[in-house]
N, C-alpha and C positions, 0 to 999 in steps of 0.2 A: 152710115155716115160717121158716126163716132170711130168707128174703127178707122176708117179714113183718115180723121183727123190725127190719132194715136201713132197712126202710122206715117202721117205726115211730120211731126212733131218729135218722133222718135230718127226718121230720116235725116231734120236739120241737125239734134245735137249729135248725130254722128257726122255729119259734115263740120260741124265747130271742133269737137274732139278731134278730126283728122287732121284740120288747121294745123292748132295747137300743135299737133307731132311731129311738125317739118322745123328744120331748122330755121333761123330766121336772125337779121343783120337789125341790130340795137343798137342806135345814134346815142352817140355817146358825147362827141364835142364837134363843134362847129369852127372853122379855123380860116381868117380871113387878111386880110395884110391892105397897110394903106398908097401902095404902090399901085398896083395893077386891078385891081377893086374884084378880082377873084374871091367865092368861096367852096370851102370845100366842108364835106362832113364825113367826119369821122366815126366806123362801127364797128361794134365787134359783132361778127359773124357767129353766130353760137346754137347750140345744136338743142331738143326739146327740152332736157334738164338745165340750159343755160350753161355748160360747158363750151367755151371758147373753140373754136374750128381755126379762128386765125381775125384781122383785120382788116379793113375795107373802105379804101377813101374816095367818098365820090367827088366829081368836079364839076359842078353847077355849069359853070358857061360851058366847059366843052360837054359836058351829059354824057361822061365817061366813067368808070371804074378799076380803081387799081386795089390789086389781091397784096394783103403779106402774109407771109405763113408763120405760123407761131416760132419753128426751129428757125426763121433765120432773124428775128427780132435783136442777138446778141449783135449782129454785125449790123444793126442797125435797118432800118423800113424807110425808103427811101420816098420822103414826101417831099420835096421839091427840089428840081435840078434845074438848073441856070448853065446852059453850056456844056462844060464839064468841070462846073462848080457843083456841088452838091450841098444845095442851100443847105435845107431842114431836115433831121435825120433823127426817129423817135427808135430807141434804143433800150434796149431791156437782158437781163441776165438770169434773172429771176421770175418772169411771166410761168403763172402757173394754171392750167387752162380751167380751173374750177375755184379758182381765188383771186385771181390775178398779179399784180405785180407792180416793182417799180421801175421805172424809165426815168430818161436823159433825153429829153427834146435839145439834139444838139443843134446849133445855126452858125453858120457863116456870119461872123460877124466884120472882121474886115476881108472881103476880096483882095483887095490888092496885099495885104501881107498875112494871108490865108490864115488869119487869127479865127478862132472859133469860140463860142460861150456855152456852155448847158443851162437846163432850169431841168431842177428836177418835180416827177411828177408821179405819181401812182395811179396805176385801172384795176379798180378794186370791185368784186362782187359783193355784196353783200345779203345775199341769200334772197334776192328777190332782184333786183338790177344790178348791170352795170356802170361805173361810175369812176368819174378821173376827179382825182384832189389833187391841190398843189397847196403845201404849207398848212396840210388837215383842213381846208376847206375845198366843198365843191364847187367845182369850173366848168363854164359850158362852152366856153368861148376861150383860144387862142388868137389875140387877137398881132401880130407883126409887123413893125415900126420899121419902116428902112431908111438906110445910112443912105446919103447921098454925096458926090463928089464930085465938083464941077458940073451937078447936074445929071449926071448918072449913078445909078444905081449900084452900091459897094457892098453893103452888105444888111444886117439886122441890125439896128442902132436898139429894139426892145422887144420884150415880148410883153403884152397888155394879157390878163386874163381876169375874166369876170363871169 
C-alpha cells in the first residue's frame, strides 16, 4: 500500500513538472474603451524559461484570438481597425524576448484629418513576471476615451490607465 502511495505521489509531481514545461500566455493588460463596451486582454505568450514567443489579444465578446509575432512589432501589432482606419497600433523597436521592451501605443486620434497621438509605454520582465509600465509605474488597464462628432465616432479623444 505504501508503495502505491509513493508511486502515486511521485506520478502527480511528474504531471505538475510537465505542466510547468509548456509554454504558456501571461495576461499582462486588460484594454477596454467607453464606446462600444468591448474588452480585450492582452498576453504575452512565453515559452518555460518566460522567454517571450510573441503576443496575444483575446476579445471577450467575440471569444476570439489574435497572434503578433515579435519580428513584426516595429511595423506595429495591429489592435483595432475601424474600416480601413487603423485605430490602435502597439509598436516596438526594441522588444527583446528575454527583457522586453519599449512601445508607442499609437491611436487615431482624429479620423477625419487622420491626426494620430502615441503614449508611450514598456513590457518589462523582471525575472519572475511580466509587466507594462507607463511613466515607471505599473498598469493593468488601457482604458479608451472616444472623440465624437455629430454623434459619431472620430477617433480617441484619451487613453485612461490604471
Amino acid at each position: 500500500m505504501k508503495s502505491f502511495q509513493i508511486l502515486a505521489y511521485a506520478f502527480a509531481a511528474l504531471i505538475i513538472m510537465m505542466g510547468k514545461a509548456h509554454a504558456e500566455d501571461h495576461k499582462i493588460l486588460t484594454v477596454t474603451n467607453d464606446d462600444d463596451g468591448v474588452t480585450y486582454d492582452l498576453f504575452i505568450d512565453a515559452d518555460e524559461d518566460m522567454k517571450a514567443n510573441g503576443l496575444k489579444m483575446y476579445d471577450r465578446s467575440e471569444k476570439d484570438w489574435t497572434n503578433f509575432e515579435i519580428s513584426n512589432l516595429s511595423n506595429g501589432a495591429l489592435l483595432k481597425e475601424e474600416g480601413s482606419y487603423k485605430v490602435i497600433l502597439l509598436k516596438s523597436n526594441d522588444f527583446e524576448p528575454d527583457r522586453g521592451g519599449h512601445f508607442k501605443v499609437d491611436y487615431l486620434y482624429n479620423g477625419i484629418t487622420g491626426s494620430r497621438k502615441e503614449m508611450p509605454v514598456s513590457i518589462d520582465f523582471d525575472g519572475h513576471a511580466w509587466k507594462v509600465f507607463h511613466r515607471g509605474s505599473e498598469i493593468k488597464l488601457l482604458d479608451f476615451r472616444v472623440k465624437k462628432f455629430l454623434g459619431k465616432t472620430i477617433g480617441i479623444e484619451k487613453v485612461l490607465v490604471k
